[in-house]
C-alpha positions in Angstrom: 14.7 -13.0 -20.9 15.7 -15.8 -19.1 18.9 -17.7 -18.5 17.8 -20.6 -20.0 16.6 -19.2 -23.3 20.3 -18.1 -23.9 22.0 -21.4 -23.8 21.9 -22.3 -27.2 23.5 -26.1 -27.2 24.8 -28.9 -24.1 28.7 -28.2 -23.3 28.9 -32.0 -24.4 27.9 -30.6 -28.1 31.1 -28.3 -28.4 33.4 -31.1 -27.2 33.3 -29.6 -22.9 31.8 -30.6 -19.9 28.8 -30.1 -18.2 30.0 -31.1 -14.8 33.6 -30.1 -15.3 31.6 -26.6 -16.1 29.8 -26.2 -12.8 33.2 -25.3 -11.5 32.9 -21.8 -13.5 29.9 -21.2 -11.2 31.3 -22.2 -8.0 34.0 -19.9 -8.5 31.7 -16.6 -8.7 29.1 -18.0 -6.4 32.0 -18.3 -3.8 32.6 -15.0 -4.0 28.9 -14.2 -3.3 28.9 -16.3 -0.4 31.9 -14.2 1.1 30.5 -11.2 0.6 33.2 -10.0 -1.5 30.9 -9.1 -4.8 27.2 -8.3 -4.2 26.3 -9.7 -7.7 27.9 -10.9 -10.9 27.1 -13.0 -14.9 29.3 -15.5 -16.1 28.9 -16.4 -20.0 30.8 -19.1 -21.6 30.5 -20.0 -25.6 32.6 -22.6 -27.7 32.3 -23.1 -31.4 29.8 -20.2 -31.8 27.5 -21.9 -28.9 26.8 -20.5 -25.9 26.7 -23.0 -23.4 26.8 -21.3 -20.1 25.5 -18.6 -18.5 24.3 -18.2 -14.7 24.0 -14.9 -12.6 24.7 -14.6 -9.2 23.5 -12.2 -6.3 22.2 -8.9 -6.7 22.6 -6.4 -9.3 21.8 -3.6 -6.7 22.0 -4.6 -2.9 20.2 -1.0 -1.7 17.1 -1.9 -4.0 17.2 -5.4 -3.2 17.1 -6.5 -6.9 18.0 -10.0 -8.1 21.1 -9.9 -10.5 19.4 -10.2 -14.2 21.1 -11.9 -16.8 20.3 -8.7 -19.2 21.7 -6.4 -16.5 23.4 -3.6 -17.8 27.0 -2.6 -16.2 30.0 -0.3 -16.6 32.3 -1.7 -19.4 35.0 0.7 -18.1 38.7 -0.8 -19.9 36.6 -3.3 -21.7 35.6 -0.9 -24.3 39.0 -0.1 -25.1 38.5 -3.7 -27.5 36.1 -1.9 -29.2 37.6 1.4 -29.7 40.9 -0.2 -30.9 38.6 -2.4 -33.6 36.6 0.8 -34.6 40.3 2.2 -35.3 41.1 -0.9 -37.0 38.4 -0.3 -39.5 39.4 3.0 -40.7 42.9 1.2 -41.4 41.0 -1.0 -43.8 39.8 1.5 -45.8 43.6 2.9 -45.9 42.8 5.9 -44.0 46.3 5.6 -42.4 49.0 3.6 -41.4 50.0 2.0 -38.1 53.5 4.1 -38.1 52.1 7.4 -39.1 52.8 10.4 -36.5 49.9 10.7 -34.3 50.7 14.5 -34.4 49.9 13.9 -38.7 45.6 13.7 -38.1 45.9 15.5 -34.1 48.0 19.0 -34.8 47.5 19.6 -30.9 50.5 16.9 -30.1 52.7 17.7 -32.6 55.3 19.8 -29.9 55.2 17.0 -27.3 58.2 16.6 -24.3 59.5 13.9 -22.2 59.7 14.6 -18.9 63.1 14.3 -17.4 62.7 15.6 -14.1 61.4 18.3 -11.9 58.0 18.0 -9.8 54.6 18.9 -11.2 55.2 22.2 -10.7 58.3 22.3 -12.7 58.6 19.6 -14.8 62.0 19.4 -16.7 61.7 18.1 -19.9 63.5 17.6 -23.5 62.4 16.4 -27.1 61.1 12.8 -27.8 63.6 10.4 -29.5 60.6 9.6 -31.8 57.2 10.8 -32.7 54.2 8.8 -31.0 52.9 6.6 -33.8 49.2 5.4 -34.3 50.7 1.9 -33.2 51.7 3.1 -30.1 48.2 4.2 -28.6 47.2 1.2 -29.9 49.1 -0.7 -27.8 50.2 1.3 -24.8 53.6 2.4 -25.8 53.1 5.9 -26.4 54.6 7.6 -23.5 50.9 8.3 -21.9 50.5 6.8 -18.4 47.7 6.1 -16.4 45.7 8.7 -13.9 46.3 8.1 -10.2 49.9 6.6 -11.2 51.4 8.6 -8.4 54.2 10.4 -10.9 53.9 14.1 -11.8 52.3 13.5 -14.6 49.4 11.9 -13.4 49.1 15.0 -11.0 49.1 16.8 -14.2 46.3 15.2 -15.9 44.3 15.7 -12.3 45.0 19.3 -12.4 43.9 18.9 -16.2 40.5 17.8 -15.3 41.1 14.6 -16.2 38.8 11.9 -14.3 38.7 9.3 -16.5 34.7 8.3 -18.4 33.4 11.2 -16.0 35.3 14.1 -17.5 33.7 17.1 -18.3 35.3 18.1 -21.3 35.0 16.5 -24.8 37.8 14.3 -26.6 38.9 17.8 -28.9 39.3 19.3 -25.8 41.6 16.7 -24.1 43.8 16.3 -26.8 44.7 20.3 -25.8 45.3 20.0 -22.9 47.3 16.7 -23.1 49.4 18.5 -25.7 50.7 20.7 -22.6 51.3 17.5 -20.5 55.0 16.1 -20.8 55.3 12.1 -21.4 56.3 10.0 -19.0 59.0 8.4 -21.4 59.7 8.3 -25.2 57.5 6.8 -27.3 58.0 2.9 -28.1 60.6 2.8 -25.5 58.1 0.9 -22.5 54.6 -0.2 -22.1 52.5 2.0 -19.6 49.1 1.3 -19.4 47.2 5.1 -19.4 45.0 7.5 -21.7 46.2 5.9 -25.0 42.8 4.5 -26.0 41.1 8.0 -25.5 43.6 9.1 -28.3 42.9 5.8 -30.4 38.8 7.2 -30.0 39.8 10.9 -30.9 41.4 9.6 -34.0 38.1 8.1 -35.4 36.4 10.7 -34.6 39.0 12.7 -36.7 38.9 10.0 -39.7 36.2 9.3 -39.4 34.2 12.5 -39.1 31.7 11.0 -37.2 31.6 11.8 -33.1 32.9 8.5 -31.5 29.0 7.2 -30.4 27.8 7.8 -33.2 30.9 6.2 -35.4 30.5 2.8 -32.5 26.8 2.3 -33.0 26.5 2.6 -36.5 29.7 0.7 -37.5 29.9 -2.0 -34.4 27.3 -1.8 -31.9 24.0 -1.9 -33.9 25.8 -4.2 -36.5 26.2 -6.9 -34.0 23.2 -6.6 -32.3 24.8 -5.2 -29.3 21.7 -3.4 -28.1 22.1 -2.3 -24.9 25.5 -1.3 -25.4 26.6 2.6 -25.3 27.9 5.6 -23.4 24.6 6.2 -21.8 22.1 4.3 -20.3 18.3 5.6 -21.3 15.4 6.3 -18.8 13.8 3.2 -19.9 16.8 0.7 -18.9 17.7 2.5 -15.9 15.6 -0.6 -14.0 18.6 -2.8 -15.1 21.5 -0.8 -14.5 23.4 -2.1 -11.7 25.0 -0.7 -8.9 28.4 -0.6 -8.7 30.4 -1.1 -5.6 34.1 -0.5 -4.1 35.6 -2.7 -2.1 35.6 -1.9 1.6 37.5 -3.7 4.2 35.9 -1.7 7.7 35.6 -4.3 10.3 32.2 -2.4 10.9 30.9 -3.0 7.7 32.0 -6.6 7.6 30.9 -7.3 11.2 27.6 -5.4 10.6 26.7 -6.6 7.0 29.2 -9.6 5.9 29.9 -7.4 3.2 33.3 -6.4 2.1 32.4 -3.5 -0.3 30.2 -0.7 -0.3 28.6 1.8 -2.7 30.5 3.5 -5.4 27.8 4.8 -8.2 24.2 4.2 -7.6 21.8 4.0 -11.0 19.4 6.2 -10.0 22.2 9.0 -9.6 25.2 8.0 -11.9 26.5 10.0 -14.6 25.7 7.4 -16.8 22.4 8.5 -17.1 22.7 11.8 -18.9 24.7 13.1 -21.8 28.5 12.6 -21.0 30.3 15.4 -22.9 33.5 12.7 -22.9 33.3 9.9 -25.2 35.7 7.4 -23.6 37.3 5.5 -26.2 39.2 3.5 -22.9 36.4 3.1 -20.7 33.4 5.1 -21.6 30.5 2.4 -22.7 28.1 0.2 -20.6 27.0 -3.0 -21.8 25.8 -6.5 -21.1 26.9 -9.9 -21.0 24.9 -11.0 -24.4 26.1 -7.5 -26.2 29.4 -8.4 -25.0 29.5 -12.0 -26.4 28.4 -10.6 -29.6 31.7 -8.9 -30.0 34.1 -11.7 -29.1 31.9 -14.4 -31.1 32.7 -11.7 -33.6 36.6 -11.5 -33.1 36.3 -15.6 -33.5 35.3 -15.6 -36.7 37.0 -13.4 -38.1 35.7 -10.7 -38.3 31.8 -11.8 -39.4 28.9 -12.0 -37.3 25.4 -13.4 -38.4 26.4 -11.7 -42.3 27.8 -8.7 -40.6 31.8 -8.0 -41.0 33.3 -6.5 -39.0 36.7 -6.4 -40.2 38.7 -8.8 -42.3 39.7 -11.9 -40.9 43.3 -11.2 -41.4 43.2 -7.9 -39.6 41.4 -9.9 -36.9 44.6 -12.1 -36.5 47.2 -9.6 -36.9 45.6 -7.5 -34.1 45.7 -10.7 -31.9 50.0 -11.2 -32.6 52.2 -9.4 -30.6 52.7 -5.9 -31.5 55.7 -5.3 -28.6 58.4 -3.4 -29.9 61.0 -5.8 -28.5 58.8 -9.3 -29.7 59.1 -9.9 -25.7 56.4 -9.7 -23.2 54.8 -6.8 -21.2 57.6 -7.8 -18.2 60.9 -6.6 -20.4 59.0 -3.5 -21.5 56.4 -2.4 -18.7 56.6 -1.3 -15.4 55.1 -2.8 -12.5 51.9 0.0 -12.5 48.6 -0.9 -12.6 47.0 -2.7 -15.7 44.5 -6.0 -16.6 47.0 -8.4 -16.8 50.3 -10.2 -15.6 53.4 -9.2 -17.3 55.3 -12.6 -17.9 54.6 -14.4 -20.3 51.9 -11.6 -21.9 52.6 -10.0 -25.1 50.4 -6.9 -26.2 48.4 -6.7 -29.9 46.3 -3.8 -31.3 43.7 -3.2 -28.9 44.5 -6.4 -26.3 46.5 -8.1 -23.9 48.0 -11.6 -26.0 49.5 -14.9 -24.5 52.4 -15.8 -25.1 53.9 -18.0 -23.2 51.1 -20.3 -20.4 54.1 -21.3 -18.0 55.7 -18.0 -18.0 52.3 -16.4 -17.4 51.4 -19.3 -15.4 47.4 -19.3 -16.9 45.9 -21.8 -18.4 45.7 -21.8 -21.9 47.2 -21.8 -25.1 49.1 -19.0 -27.1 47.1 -16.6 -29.0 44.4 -16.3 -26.9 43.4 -12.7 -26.4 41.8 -11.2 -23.2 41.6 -7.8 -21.3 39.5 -6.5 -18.3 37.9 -3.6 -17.1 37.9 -1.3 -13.3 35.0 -2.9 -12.2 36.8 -6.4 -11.7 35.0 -8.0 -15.5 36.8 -9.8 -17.9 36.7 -11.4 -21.5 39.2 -13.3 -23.4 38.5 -15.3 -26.6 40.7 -18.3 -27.9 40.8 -18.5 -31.5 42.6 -22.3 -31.0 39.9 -23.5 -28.6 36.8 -21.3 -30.2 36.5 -20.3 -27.0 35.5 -17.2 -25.9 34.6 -16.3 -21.5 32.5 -13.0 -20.3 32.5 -12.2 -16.8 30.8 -9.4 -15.8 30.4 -7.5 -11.8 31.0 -4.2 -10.8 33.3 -3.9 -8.0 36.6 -1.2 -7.8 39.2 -2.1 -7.7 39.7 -4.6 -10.1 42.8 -6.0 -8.4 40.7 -6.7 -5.4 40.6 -10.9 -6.2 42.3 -13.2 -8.6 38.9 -14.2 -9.7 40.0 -13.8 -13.4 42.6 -16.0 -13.5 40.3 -18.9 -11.4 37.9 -18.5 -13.8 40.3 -19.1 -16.3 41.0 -22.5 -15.2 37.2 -23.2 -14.3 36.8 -22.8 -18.4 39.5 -24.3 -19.7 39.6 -27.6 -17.6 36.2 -28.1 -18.9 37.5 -29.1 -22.1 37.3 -32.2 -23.3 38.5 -32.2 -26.8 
């Protein structure tokens, strides 16, 4: 595979252009050049055309190996699109609807509490004004916050074993123990990025009756083609698995190296490799940037990919509207805690950060587009207005570290012509 067998037509074809797209690859490649990511693929498509993609560095600094353009990398929060679409599904068939209990198909969160006060240790606590609905894991309102978050609950979920796509318990199992775990706040009452999404993969599993790999590859993954895409990486890929990295600001390092990260999960060692017993609905697959394209080239057109739906193309737009209980944006409902996006100006669907509003969010755009992120600093978004869909892909913790999402943003966008 090479990069230029993937372009499939000029950026002049799809109304962009070419020189005005350069600027997408000056962006990463500046990044290289400051030793701030040790490799990374950009992907652009318009009107169902790819007509960019470049890598950049090195896919694994310690074995000296060239970034590839079929590379394979942690997805982390970037699955949590496809778990939320894999849910979607199982609405289509009328398996259940968005404002059923969640405590109706999962028993185990039937007696959940609101914490009130109290440490850890103690937590005081009373009933929820409402049950937690379907629609809220969906989209982040249902009282579920996110590890690491510094509140006593978080420390609960650590003392619950909870580590994010590296636990060591499977999804039946969490829902237990988070069934013990207070919320952080009712249900519907503010948006708190957390563990919803491992909830919104339980719940196909329990619809379903399929385990969540299995229901993903036979109803997504190997539909679209998205071959490389999974929650392990087999023996015979490991040679294009990348390293991922952390970033690292010791003036040792830096003077010693030029680079400002270091190690985090090498390939030959990562838990990727092996079976996982956790089946991470919100950040539990690896992928690529061509399996990844197949999914938003999916999302816009409706639904339908090369014969293959997906879902219905209404289902498609209503999960790209503004699900927020308040019709506002993530700013008069969320908290200023960690998450993949701004907060002005950002409205949240089923499954994905929406914009709303391009001078309250300050991005370049237009409304409707829908976009998320992952840990490891990569991003999508697809505009169904522009048929425009981005894929950036790099593997570098935090993914706060650089406002390289939002400068790629404009690299694409300014490209247009039409």
């Amino acid at each position: 595979m090479t990069v230029d067998s993937l372009i499939q037509a000029e950026p002049e074809e799809v109304g962009m252009s070419s020189r005005a797209l350069e600027n997408v690859g000056r962006v990463v490649q500046r990044y290289i050049d400051q030793g701030k990511y040790a490799g990374a693929i950009s992907m652009v498509a318009r009107h169902d055309q790819v007509v960019h993609f470049q890598t950049y560095g090195n896919m694994d600094d310690e074995a000296g190996k060239a970034m590839r353009p079929d590379a394979i990398v942690r997805a982390y929060s970037m699955t949590k699109p496809i778990a939320s679409v894999a849910l979607m599904q199982l609405y289509e068939q009328a398996l259940f609807q968005l404002d059923d209990p969640v405590s109706a198909y999962i028993p185990e969160l039937s007696d959940l509490q609101v914490m009130t006060g109290g440490t850890a240790d103690a937590p005081e606590t009373r009933a929820p004004a409402r049950a937690m609905t379907i629609r809220d894991v969906l989209m982040h309102t249902s009282g579920l916050v996110q590890r690491g978050s510094g509140s006593p609950i978080a420390e609960l979920y650590d003392r619950a074993g909870f580590v994010g796509s590296d636990t060591q318990f499977s999804l039946a199992e969490m829902v237990k123990k988070l069934g013990q775990i207070p919320l952080y706040c009712d249900p519907g009452s503010e948006w708190n990025y957390g563990m919803s999404t491992d909830i919104v993969g339980y719940l196909c599993e329990v619809l379903s009756g399929q385990t969540l790999d299995v229901y993903l590859k036979e109803h997504i993954i190997d539909p679209l083609g998205m071959v490389d895409t999974g929650f392990t990486v087999p023996q015979a890929s490991l040679d294009r698995f990348a390293a991922c990295y952390k970033r690292d600001e010791r003036s040792s390092l830096i003077e010693s190296t030029g680079k400002h990260y270091s190690l985090q999960d090498s390939p030959a060692e990562s838990p990727y490799l092996g079976p996982r017993p956790y089946l991470s609905g919100a950040g539990g697959l690896v992928t690529t940037a061509s399996d990844y394209m197949q999914f938003c080239r999916m999302l816009l057109n409706g639904g339908t990919l090369d014969g293959e739906r997906i879902l219905g193309p209404r289902t498609v737009e209503f999960m790209q509207m503004n699900h927020l209980p308040t019709g506002g944006d993530l700013a008069s409902m969320g908290q200023p805690q960690f998450g993949e996006s701004t907060m002005e100006g950002i409205g949240f669907g089923l499954g994905f950060a929406v914009l709303l509003d391009p001078t309250k969010a300050q991005l370049l755009g237009t409304p409707g587009e829908a976009y998320w992120g992952g840990a490891a600093s990569t991003a999508f978004f697809v505009n169904p207005e522009e048929d425009l869909a981005l894929v950036f892909l790099t593997q570098l913790l935090p993914s706060s570290s650089y406002p390289v999402r939002r400068e790629l943003r404009i690299a694409t966008y300014q490209a247009i012509e039409d």
